[in-house]
VMD Tcl script that draws the C-alpha trace (Angstrom):
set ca {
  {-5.46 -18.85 -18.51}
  {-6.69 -15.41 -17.82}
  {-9.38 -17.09 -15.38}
  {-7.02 -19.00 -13.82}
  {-4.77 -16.09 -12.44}
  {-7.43 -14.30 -11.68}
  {-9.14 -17.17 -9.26}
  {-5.37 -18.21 -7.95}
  {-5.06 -14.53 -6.70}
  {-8.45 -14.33 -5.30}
  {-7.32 -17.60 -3.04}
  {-4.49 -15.76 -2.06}
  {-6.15 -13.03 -0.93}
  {-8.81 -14.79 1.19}
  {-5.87 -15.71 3.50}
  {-5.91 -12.94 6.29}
  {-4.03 -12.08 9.80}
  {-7.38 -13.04 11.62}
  {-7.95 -16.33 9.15}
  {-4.73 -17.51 8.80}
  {-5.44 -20.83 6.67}
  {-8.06 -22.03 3.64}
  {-9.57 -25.42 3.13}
  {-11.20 -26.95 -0.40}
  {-14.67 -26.76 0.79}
  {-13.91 -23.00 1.48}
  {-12.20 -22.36 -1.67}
  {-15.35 -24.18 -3.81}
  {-18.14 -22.40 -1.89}
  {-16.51 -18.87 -2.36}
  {-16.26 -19.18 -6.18}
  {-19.38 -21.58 -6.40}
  {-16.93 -24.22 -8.14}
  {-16.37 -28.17 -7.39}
  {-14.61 -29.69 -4.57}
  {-12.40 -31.25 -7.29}
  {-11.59 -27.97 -9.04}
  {-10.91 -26.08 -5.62}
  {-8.87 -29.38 -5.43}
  {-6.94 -28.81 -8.01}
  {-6.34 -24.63 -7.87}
  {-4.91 -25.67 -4.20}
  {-2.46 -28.08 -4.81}
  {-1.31 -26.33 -7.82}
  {-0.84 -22.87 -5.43}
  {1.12 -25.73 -3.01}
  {3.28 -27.11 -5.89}
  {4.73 -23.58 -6.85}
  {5.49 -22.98 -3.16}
  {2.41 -20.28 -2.91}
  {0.64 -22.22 -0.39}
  {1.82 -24.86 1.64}
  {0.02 -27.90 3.34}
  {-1.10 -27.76 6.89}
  {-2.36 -30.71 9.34}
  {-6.19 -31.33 8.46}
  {-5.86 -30.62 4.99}
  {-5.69 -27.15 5.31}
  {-3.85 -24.74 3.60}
  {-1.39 -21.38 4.43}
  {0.46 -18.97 2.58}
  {3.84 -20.84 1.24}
  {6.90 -19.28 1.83}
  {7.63 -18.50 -2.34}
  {5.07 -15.23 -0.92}
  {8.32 -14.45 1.52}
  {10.80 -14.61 -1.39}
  {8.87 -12.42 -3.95}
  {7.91 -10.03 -0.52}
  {11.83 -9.54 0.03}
  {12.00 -8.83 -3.90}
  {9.50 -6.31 -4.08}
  {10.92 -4.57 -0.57}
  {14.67 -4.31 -2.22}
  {13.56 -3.64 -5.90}
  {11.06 -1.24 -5.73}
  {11.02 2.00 -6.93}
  {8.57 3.83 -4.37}
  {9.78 2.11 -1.58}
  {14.28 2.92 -2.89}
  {13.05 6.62 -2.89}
  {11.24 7.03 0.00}
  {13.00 5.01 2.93}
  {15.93 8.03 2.69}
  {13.57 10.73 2.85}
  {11.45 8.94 5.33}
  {13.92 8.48 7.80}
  {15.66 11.77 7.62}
  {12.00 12.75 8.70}
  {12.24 10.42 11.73}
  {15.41 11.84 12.22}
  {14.24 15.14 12.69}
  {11.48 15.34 14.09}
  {11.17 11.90 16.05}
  {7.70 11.41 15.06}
  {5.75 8.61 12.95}
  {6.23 8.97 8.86}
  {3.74 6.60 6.73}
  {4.07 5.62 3.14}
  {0.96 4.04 1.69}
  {-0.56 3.08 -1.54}
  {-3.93 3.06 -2.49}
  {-5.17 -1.24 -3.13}
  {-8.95 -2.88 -3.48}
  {-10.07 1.01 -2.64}
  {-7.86 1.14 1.05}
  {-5.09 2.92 2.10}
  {-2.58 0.12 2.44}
  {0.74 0.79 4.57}
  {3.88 -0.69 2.75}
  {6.71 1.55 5.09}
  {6.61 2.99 8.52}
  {9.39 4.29 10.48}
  {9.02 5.50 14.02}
  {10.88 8.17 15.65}
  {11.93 7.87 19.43}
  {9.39 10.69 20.57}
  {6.75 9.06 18.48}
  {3.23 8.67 19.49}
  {2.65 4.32 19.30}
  {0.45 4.40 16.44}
  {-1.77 0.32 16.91}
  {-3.86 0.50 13.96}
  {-0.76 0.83 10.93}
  {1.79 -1.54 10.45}
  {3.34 -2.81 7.39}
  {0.90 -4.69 5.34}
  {-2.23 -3.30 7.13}
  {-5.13 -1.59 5.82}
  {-7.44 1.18 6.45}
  {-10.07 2.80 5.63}
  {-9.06 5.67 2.81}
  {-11.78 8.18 4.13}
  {-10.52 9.03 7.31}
  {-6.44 9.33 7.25}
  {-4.17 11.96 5.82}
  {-2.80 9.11 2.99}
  {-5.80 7.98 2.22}
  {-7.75 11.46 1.91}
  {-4.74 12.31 -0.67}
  {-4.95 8.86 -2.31}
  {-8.55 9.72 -2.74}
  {-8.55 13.15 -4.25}
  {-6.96 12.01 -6.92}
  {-8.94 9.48 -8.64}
  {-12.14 9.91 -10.56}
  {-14.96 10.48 -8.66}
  {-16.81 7.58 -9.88}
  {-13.91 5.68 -8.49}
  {-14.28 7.38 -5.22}
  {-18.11 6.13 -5.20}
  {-17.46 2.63 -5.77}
  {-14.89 2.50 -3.16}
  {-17.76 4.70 -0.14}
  {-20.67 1.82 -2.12}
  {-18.06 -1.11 -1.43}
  {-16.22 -0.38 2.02}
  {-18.78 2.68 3.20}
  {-17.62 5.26 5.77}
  {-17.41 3.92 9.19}
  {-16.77 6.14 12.02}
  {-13.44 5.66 14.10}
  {-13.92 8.96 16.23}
  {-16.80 11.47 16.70}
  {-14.31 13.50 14.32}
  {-14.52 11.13 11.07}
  {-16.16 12.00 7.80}
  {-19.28 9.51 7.22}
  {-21.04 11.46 4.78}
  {-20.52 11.55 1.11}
  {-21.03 15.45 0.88}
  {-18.40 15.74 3.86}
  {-15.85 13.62 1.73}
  {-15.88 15.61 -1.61}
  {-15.79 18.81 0.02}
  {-12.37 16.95 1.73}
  {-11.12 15.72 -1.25}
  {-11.77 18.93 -3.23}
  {-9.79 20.86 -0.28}
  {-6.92 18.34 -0.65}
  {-6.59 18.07 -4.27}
  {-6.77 22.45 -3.91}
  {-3.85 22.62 -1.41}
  {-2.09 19.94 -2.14}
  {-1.61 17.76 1.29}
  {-4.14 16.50 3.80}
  {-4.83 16.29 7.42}
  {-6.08 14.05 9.55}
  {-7.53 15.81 12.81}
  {-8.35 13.13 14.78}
  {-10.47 10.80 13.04}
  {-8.61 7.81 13.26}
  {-7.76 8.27 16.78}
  {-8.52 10.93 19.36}
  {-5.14 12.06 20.02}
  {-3.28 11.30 16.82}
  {-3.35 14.07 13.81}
  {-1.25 13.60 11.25}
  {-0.59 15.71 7.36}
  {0.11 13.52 4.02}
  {1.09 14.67 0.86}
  {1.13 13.11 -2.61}
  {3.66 11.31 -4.02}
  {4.00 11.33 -8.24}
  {5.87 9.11 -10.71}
  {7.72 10.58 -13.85}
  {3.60 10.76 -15.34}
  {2.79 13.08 -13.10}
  {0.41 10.43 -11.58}
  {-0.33 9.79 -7.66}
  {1.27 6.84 -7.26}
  {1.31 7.18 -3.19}
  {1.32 9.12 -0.10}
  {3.32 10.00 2.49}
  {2.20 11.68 5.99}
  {3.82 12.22 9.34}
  {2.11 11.29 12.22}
  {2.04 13.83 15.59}
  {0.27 13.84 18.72}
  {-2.46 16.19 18.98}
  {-0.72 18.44 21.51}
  {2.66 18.40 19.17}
  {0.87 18.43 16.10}
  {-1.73 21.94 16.32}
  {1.22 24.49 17.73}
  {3.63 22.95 14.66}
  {1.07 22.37 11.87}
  {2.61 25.12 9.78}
  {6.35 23.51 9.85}
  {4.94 19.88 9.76}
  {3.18 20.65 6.47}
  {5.90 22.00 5.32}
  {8.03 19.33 5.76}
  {5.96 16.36 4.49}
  {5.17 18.37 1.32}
  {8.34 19.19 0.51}
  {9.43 15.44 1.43}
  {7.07 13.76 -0.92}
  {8.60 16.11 -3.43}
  {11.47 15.16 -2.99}
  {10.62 11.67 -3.18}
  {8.77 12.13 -6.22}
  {11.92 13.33 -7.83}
  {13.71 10.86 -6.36}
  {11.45 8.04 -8.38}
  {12.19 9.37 -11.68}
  {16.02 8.74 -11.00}
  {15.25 5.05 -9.73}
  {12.48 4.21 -12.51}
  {15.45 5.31 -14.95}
  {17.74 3.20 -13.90}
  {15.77 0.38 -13.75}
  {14.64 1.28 -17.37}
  {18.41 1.16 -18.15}
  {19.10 -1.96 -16.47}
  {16.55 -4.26 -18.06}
  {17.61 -2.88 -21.57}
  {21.34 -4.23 -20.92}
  {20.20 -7.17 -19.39}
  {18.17 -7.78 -22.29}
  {21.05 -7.32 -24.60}
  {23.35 -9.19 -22.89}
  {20.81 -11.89 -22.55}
  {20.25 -11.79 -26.78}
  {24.00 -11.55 -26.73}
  {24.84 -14.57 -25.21}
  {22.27 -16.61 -27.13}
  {23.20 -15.32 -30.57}
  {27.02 -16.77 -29.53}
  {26.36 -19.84 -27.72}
  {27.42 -23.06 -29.63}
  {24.98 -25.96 -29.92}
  {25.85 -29.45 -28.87}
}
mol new
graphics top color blue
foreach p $ca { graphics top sphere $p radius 0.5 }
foreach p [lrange $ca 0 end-1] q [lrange $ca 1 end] { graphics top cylinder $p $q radius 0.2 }
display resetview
């Protein structure tokens, strides 16, 4: 069963923006299994409304992915506590906030709000990943994992260059991350893009564990003169935030306990037929 998940998500995942659809002979040369089998794991994906069937045999995401997307994007804890905070940010200072989350060893965005003197930042969007090495949320995300995660991430994605400015050496990366996890936010100085800087700051559930980060992005000219205030700001944003979790992760606690009673409730007093 265990195998089984773990294949069905890995078919999932081979679905991109820039290769949109999935075919059996795909699906059995990725995973070096049978024609049949891929077959089978396909229609299955199709039947639960995962997948759905194109023209040619082909497969695409189903639309069951929209419904649990729109359930995780109402229900979520990270994502309840930060839109407030986020766009009272936008609000002002009309610039670019980010929230992202660290997946597969990238700095994936899962909220952006932009503010009507905001710099058009092309390479985040919801859904979209980067590199970790070389933004302000992903330098944060970084810092605090183990630094035998941090290797298997550089052996596994590497350290490509965006700008003349971006780290691409290992030594230049734990100095970063050292810095970061010492002062508690990071900055991205033009490494993504020349002309984009932006800070991030760490985002903690009731653990005390980096769960996310948050960052405002500033045009170069905006961001240098203010990088005192905009620090400020985003730090004592994700804190806020942070606090903000512990209230929603409560009351979600809370709420699944009385469902669950009123669930063993109703069964103890229902009649049989």
């Amino acid at each position: 069963m265990l195998n089984t998940l773990q294949r069905a998500a890995q078919v999932l995942k081979l679905i991109r923006p820039d290769h949109p659809d999935i075919g059996v002979t795909e699906v059995a040369t990725a995973f070096g299994i049978s024609a049949s089998a891929a077959h089978e794991l396909l229609s299955s994906l199709a039947d639960e409304g995962l997948l759905c069937r194109t023209v040619g045999r082909r497969y695409q995401l189903g639309w069951a992915i929209l419904e649990l997307a729109y359930t995780l994007l109402e229900t979520n804890s990270l994502l309840r506590a930060a839109r407030p905070v986020m766009e009272e940010l936008v609000a002002g200072w009309g610039e670019t906030t980010h929230l992202a989350v660290l997946v597969d060893g990238q700095a994936l965005y899962v909220e952006k709000l932009q503010g009507d003197r905001a710099f058009e930042v092309v390479l985040s969007r919801v859904g979209k990943r980067l590199p970790a090495h070389c933004s302000g949320v992903g330098k944060v995300l970084l810092a605090y994992c183990p630094w035998e995660k941090v290797l298997e991430i550089v052996k596994q994605h590497g350290l490509p260059a965006f700008t003349p400015n971006t780290i691409t050496s290992i030594e230049r990366l734990a100095a970063e991350l050292e810095r970061v996890r010492q002062q508690g936010y990071a900055y991205d100085q033009e490494e993504v893009m020349i002309g984009l800087c932006c800070v991030a700051a760490p985002i903690v559930d009731r653990r005390k564990r980096v769960i996310a980060a948050m960052s405002l992005s500033v045009p170069a000219y905006r961001f240098y003169p203010n990088r005192h205030r905009l620090t400020t700001a985003i730090v004592n944003a994700a804190r806020r935030v942070s606090e903000a979790i512990e209230f929603y992760e409560e009351e979600q606690t809370w709420r699944s306990r009385i469902g669950s009673r009123l669930r063993s409730s109703a069964q103890e007093t229902s009649v049989p037929t």
